[in-house]
N, C-alpha and C positions, 0 to 999 in steps of 0.2 A: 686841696692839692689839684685837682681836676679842675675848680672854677679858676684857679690861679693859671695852669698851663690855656686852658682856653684865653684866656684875657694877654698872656704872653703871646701866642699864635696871633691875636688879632694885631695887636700894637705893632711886633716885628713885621707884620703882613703889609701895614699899613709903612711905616717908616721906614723899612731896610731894602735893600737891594736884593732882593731874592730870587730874581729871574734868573735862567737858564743865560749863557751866556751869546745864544744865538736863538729868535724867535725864527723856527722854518716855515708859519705861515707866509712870510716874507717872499718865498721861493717857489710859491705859486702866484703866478701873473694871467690876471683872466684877461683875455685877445678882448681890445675896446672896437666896438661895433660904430660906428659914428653916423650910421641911419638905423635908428630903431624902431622907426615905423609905431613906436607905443605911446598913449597916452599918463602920462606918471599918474593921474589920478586912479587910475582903472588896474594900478596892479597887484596884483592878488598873491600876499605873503601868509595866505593862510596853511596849515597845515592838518592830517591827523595824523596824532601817536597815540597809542595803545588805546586805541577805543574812544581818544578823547578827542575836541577840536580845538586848536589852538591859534589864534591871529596872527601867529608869527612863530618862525622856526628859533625860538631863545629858551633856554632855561636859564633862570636865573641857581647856578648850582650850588653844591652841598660847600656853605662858609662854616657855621656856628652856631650856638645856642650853647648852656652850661653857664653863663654867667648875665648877671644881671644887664650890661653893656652888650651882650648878645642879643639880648630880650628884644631892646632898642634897635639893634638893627636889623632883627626878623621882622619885626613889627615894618618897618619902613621897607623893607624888602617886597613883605608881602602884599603891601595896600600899591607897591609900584608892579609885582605882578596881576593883581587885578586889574588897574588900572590899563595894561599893556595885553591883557588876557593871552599870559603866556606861564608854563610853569615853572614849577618854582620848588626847589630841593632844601634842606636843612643840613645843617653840620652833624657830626657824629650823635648820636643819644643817648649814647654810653655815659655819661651823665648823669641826666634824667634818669635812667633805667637805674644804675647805684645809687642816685639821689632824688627820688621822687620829689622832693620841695623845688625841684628845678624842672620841671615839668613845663611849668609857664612860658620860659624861654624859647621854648619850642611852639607850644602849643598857642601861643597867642597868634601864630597864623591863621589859627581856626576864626580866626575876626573877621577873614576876605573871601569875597570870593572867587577861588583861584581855582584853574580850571582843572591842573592837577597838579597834584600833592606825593612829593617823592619825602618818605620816611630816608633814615640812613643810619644804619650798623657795620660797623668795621670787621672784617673778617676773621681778624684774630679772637673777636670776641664771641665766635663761632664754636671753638674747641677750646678745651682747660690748656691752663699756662698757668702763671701763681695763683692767679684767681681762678675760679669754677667758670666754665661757659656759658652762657646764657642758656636760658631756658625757651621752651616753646611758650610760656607765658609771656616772659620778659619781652621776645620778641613781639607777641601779640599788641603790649602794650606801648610798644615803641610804634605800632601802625595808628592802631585806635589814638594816643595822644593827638594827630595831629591828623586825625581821619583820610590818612594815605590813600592812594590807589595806586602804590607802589610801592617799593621799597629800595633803594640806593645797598647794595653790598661792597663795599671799599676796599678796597685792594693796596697797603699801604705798607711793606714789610719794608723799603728801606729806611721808613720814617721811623718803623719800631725800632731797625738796628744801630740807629742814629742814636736815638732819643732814651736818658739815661732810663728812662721807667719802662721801656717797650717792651714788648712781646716778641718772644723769641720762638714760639713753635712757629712751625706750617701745617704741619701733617694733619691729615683727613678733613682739609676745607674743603675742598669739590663736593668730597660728598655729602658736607654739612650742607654748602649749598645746594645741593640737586636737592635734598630736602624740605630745604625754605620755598624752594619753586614750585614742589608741588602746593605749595599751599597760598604762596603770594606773587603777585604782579613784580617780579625780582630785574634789577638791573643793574649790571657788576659796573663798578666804578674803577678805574687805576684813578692814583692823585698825583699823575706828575713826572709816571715813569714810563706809560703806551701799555698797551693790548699788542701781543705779537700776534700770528695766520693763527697757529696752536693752541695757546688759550684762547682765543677764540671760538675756534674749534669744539674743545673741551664743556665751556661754557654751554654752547647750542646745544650739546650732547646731555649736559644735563638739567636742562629745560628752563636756562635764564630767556627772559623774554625779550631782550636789549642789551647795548651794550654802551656805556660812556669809556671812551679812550684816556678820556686822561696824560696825554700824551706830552711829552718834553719838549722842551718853546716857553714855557709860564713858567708859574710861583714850583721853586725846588723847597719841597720839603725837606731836602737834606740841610738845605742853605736857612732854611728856617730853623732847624733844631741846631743846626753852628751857630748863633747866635744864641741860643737857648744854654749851649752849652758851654760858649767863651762867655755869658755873665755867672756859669757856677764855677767856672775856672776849670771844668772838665777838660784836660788838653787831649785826653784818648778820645772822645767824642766828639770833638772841635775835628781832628785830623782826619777823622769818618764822615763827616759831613765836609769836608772839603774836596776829598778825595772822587765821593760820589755824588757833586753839585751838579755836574751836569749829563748822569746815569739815565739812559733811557730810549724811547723808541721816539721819534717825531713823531707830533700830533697828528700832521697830512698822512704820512706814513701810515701811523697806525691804522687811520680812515682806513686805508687803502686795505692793510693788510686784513684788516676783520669785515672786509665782505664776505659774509660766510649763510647769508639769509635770514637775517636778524639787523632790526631796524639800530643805526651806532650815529652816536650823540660824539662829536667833534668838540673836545674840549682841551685844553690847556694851551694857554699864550694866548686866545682870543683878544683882540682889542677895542674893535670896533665892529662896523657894520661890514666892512668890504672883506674881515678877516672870517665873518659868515660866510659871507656870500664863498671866500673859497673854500669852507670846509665842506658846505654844500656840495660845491663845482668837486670836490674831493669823495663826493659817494655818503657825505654825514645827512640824516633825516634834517637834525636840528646840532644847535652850539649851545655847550655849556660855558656859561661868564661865570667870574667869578672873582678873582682878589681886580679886577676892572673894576668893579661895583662896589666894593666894599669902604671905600672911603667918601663917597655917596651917600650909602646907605648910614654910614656912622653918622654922618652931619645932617641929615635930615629925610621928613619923605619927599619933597617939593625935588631937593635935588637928584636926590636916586630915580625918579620916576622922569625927570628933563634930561638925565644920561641914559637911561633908554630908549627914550624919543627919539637922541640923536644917535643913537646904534641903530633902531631899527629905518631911520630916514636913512640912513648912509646905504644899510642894506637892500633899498628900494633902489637909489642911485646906481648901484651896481649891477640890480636887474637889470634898470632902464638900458645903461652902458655897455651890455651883454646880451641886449635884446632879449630878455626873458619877463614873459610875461604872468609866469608866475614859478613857484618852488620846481617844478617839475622840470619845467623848462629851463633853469636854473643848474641845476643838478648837470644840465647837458653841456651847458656853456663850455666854448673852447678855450684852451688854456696853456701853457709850456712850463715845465718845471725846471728852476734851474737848483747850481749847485750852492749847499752841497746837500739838500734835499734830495737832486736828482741821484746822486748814489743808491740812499736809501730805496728809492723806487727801483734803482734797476737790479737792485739785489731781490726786492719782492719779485718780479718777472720772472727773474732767473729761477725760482725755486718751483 
């Protein structure tokens, strides 16, 4: 059942229409500079996050694992984040963890060498629901699998309330996570829906060490599970995933809203290089990629590793363009938000 839904999620990922129906990276315009006084060989996209150094501010983020056709694209995932020396996140392990023969899926990452390694467990599977919660074991072995130096905590409840098998508690995840924190390199993920100022908030209070946005603009997992559910002929679940296709905080938004002192990864609706450069220009450390990459990575290593080349060259362009000569500098670049982006920012102001 589990290898089956995963292999659903990639197919529809890949073939359907699952975007948000407005990307508001679009709505950030960074001011073009037309003397940069820079030389483009000399610019420097390196970065450090969490203790580690990376060539460039990309994660390649949390897709899959759980079936043998995930195997395949971790594998090509991971030999194009070596390659790029940038890191590089895994799909849920909820899996693996019920099904240790799927271990390999995951762990054949451990073949590259990638500078860091984000583990990932979904937050429902924190506290009991039908199932029992995980253990301080299980989770142990969800790091060691794939010799983490972190771990991804996913933040995914409209997907549970979509999706005919989900997870329907909440209650006492914060403080399952304050938990996992003390013990691991934790970084809360949303999939699709933003981080608001408050769980933000929340999170730093209890000692996440990052944050990935997750933010609306990209792949709707609601819109994902309506097709999951108009092929079981679920019409109650079809109407739930359409209603909340386009539910959620803006990806820039979000940025904004979880400057809270804790380094946040700018991710959903990413496309390219210039869609970095403004999550950067938006207060993000680094960008998570993700259903961008994935039809890449299915078809080979050669081409997943030639579509980050041309992400990360795009992103060089953009320095150059904004006279930044490297991340930092970056980060300052001038810019004007329009609408209907610009609402969401002047309602953060106002608070």
């Amino acid at each position: 059942m589990i290898e089956q839904r995963k292999e659903e999620h990639i197919r529809i990922a890949e073939h359907e229409a699952v975007t948000s129906d407005h990307n508001y990276w679009d709505d950030v315009r960074l001011i073009h500079h037309a003397l940069p006084e820079i030389d483009f060989s000399s610019l420097d996209t390196g970065i450090n996050f969490l203790s580690k150094r990376l060539k460039s501010p990309l994660i390649i983020s949390s897709m899959t694992g759980g079936t043998q056709l995930a195997k395949n694209i971790n594998r090509n995932l991971a030999s194009a984040a070596e390659k790029a020396g940038v890191a590089m996140g895994v799909g849920s392990m909820r899996a693996a963890i019920e099904k240790p023969e799927l271990a390999d899926t995951f762990s054949v990452i451990n073949e590259f060498r990638i500078p860091l390694k984000i583990a990932n467990i979904g937050a429902p599977q924190l506290i009991d629901q039908e199932k029992k919660a995980f253990t301080d074991a299980q989770i142990e072995r969800a790091v060691t699998m794939i010799e983490a130096d972190a771990i991804y905590i996913h933040l995914n409840f409209l997907q549970e309330m979509v999706q005919p098998e989900g997870d329907r508690n909440a209650r006492g995840i914060l403080k399952r996570i304050s938990e996992i924190a003390s013990s691991y390199t934790v970084i809360v993920k949303e999939t699709g829906n933003g981080l608001s100022r408050e769980v933000a908030e929340d999170l730093k209070d209890a000692g996440v060490k990052a944050l990935d946005v997750g933010g609306l603009g990209g792949t709707s997992f609601s819109a994902i599970e309506y097709y999951r559910a108009k092929k079981a002929g679920d019409m109650e679940k079809m109407n739930s995933g359409s209603t909340f296709w386009n539910w959620g905080i803006p990806s820039p938004a979000s940025v904004k809203y979880c400057q809270v002192g804790l380094p946040v990864i700018g991710s959903g609706g990413l496309r390219n290089g210039l869609d970095l450069a403004r999550a950067i220009s938006m207060g993000a450390v680094a960008g998570g990629f993700a259903r961008v990459l994935l039809q890449s990575a299915d078809n080979s290593e050669e081409e997943i590793s030639t579509r980050i080349s041309w992400i990360l060259r795009d992103l060089k362009i953009a320095m150059l363009l904004t006279r930044s000569r490297n991340i930092d500098a970056l980060a300052s670049a001038r810019k004007i938000i329009t609408e209907p982006l610009k609402s969401w920012m002047d309602a953060y102001e106002g608070e």
